[in-house]
C-alpha positions as CSV (number, residue, x, y, z in Angstrom):
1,X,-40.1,11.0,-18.4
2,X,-36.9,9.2,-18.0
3,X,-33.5,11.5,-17.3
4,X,-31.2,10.6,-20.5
5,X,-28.2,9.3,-17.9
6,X,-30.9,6.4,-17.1
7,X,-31.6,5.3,-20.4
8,X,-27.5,5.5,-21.5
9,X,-26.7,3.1,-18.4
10,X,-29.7,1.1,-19.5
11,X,-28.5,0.5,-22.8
12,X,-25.2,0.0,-21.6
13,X,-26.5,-3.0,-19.5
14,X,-28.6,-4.8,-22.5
15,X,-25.5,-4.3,-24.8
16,X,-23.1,-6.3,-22.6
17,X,-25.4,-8.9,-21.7
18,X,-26.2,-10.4,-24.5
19,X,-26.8,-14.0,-23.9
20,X,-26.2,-14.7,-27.8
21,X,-22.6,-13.6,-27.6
22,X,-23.5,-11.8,-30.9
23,X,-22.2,-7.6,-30.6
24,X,-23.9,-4.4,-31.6
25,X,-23.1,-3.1,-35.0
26,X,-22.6,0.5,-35.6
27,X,-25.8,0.4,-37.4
28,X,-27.7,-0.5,-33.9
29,X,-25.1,2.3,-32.0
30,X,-26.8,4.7,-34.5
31,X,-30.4,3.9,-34.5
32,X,-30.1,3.6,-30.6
33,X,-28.8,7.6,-30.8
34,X,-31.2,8.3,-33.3
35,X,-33.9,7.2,-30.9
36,X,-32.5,8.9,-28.1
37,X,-32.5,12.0,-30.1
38,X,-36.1,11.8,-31.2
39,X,-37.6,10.7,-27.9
40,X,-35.5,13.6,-25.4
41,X,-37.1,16.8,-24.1
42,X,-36.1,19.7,-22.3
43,X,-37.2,19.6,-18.4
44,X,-37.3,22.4,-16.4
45,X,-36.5,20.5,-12.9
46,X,-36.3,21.7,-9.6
47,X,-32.1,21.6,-9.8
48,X,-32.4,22.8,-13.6
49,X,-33.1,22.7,-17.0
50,X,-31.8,19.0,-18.4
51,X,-32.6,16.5,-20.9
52,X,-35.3,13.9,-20.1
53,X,-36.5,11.0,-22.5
54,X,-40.4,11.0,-23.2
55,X,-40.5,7.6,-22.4
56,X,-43.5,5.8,-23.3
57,X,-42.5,7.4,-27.2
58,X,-39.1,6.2,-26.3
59,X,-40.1,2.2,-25.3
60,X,-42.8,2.1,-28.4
61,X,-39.8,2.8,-31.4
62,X,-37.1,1.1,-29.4
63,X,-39.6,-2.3,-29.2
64,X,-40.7,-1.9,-32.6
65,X,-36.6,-1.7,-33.5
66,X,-35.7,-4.8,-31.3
67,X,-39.2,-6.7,-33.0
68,X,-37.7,-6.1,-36.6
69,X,-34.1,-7.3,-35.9
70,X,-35.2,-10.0,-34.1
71,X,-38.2,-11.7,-34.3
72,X,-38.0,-13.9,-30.9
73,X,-37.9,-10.5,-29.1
74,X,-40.6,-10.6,-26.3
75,X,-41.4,-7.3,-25.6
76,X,-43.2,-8.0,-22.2
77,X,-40.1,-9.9,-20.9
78,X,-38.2,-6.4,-21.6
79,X,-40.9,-4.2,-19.9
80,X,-40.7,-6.2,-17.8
81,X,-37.2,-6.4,-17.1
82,X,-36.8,-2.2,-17.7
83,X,-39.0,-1.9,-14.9
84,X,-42.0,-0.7,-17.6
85,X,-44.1,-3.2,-16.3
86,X,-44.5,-5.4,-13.2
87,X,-43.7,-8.7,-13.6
88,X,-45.1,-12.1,-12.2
């Protein structure tokens, strides 16, 4: 499980660096929330109850989102480059 700060600053980082120049809509801004919403638990950790993101639930819809707006997404390059899955 992923702490929902981490996957905010993530998304942060992929929406100001696309190479594209092309911006988020508010329809993205939504279904990223919506997805966040879905995919977050409570955690009872050893400094407290938070919010963590079930993350294997979380990656699946949010490549599946990415693979119907664009269909030169490559999902193993962003494993990959979330830290998912090792690379090369």
């Amino acid at each position: 499980m992923l702490n929902t700060i981490d996957i905010l600053n993530t998304l942060c980082i992929l929406i100001t660096t696309n190479k594209k120049g092309e911006t988020m809509t508010k329809k993205d801004y939504i279904k990223m929330a919506q997805l966040i919403k879905d995919n977050r638990t409570m955690a009872n950790l050893r400094r407290g109850v938070t919010h963590v993101i079930k993350s294997g639930d979380f990656m699946n819809e949010l490549c599946e989102y990415f693979k119907n707006d664009n269909s030169n997404f490559n999902e193993i390059k962003f494993r990959e480059a979330t830290g998912e899955i090792l690379g090369k």
